[in-house]
N, C-alpha and C positions, 0 to 999 in steps of 0.2 A: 763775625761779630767784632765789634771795635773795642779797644783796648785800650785803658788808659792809666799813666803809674799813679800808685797807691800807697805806698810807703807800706808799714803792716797791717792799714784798715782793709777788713775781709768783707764788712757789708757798706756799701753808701748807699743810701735812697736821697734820692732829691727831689722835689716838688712834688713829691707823691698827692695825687688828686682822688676822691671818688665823690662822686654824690646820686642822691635818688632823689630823682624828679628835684623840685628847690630844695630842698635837704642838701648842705655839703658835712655830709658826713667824717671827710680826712678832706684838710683843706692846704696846702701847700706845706705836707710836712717833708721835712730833711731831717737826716741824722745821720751818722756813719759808727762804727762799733769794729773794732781789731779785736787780734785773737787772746784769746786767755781774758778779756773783756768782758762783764754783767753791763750790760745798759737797761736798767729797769724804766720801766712803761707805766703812769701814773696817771689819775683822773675821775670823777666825779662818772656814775653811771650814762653812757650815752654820749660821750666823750670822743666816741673815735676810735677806742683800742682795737678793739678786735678787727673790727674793719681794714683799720690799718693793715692787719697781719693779716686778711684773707685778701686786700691789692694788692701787696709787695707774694704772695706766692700761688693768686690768682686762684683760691680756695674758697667759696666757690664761684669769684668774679675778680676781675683783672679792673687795675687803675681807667680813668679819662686821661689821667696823663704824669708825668713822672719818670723818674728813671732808676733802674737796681742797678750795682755793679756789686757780682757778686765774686773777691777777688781779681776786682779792674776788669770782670769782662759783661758787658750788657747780657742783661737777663732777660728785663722786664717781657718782653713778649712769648719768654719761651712759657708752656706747657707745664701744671704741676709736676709733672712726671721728669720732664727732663729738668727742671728746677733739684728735685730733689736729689737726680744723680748726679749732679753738679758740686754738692754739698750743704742744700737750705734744706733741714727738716723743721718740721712745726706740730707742737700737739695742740689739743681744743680743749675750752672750759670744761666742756665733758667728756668723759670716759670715753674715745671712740675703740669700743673692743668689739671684738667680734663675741656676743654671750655664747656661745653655743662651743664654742674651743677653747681649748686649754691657751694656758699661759705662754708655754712655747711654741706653740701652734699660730697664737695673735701675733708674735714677734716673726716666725719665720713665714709670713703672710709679706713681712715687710722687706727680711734678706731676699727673697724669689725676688722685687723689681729690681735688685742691683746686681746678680748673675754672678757675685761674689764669691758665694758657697759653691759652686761648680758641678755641686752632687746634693743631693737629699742629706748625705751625711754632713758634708760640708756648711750645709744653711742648717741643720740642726744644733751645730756646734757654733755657726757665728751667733744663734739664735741666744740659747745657752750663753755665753761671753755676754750680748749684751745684756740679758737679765742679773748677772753678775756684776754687773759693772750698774746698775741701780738701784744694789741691793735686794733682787728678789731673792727669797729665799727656796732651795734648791728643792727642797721638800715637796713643794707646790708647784713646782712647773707645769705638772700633767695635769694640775685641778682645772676645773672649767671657771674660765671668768665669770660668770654668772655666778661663785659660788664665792668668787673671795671678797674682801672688804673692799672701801672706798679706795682708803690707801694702795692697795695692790693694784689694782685695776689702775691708776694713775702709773703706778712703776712700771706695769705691761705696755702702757701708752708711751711713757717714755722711752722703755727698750726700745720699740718698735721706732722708734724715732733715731733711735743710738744706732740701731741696727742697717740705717740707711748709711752710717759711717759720713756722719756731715761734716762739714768746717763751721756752720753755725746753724744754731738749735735757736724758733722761736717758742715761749714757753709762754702759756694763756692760760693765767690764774690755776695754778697746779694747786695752790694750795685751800682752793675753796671746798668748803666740808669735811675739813680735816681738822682732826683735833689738834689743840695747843703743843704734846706731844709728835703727836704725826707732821707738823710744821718743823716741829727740830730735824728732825729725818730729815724732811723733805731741802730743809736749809744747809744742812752739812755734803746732800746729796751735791743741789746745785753749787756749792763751792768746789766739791771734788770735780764735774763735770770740766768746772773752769781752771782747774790745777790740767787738767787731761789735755788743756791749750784751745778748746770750745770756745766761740763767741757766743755768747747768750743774750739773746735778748726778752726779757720777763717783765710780762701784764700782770699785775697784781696786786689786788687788793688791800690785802695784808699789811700796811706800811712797817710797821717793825720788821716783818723777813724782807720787805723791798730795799729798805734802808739799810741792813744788815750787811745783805748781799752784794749791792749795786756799786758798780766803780762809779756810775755819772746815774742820774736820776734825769727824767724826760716825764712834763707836765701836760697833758691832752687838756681841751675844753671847748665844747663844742667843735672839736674837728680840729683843732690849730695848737699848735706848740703854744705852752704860757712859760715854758720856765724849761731849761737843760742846763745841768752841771752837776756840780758835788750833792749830793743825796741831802745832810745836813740841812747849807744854806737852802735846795731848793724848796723844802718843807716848811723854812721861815718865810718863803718870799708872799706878799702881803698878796699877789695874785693867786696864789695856791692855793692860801687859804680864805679866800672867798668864792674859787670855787667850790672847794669842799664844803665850807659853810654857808653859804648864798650870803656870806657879811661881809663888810671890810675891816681889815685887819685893825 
């Protein structure tokens, strides 16, 4: 794979493409994000975001064209799989838990693909750590996902994502149906994540936690960047807000 120097940005994407049929759904986007980094992800429904984040880790389809460099070394064609032992993890809008297993159960589902934990014992303990490390609480490990709230079942998703031991986490609207409470969590979460030296990258609707959190702010609309930089200014900028409002500013 080719290699190319970086300085300390850990993700670059460039001309990232996908489209269906005449739909371009991600249309020549770029961005790059270093470590200890938030780059929040912003846009009007149908925008682009998630898509984005299912081309760049080929979840459940790969770019038309574009390129990843994840720590200067090309990606874009490898395989979820080895994407994530690489260090790109990603969770989804929704809950992907397994209902029917426990808490630590869902997390050491995700230590097994990195051969980490060496033993049963071993993946049960990195398992453990990373539910610690999102705040689950230790009481409830062995409950069955099926049985605990919104909020947990998000921090099982995340473990299982921490537990891949990435260099950058993409994060897809975590905070959606969670109470005004459970977003503080969830806000104090992802700043500790990024004290821990994590690139994040975060889709999220929420603009108060996106702006809160976010070192640079990134604009979708219809599939194309409108706007990247400071969170602040990017909120004023008069293209932002018509697309949020279909008005001009």
């Amino acid at each position: 794979m080719n290699r190319t120097p970086s300085e300390d940005v850990i993700l670059a994407v460039s001309g990232m493409t996908k489209s269906f049929g005449a739909l371009r759904a991600v249309d020549d986007v770029s961005f790059a994000v270093r470590a200890g980094e938030i780059l929040g992800v912003a846009g009007p429904n149908g925008s682009g975001k998630s898509t984005l984040f299912n081309a760049i880790t080929r979840i459940p389809f790969g770019p038309d064209a574009g390129t990843v460099l994840l720590a200067g070394e090309q990606v874009q064609d490898l395989p979820p799989h080895a994407l994530a032992a690489r260090g790109l993890a990603r969770t989804f809008q929704r809950e992907t838990v397994f209902q029917t297993l426990s808490a630590v159960d869902n997390v050491i589902v995700a230590v097994e693909q990195t051969n980490r934990g060496k033993s049963m014992r071993g993946n049960v303990l990195l398992a453990e750590q990373a539910l610690d490390i999102v705040g689950f609480p230790a009481t409830l490990h062995n409950w069955k996902a099926s049985a605990l709230p919104v909020f947990l079942r998000k921090l099982v998703m995340i473990a299982g994502a921490m537990a891949l031991d990435p260099k950058v986490l993409l994060l897809d609207e975590p905070a959606s149906s969670l109470t005004p409470d459970e977003i503080d969590r969830l806000r104090a979460l992802i700043l500790h994540l990024r004290e821990m030296g994590l690139a994040i990258v975060l889709i999220e609707h929420v603009l108060e936690l996106l702006t809160h959190v976010s070192d640079r702010l990134m604009v979708l609309d219809q599939g194309r960047v409108i706007a990247l930089g400071d969170p602040v200014e990017v909120v004023r900028n008069p293209q932002v807000i018509e697309a949020y409002l279909g008005v001009a500013a």
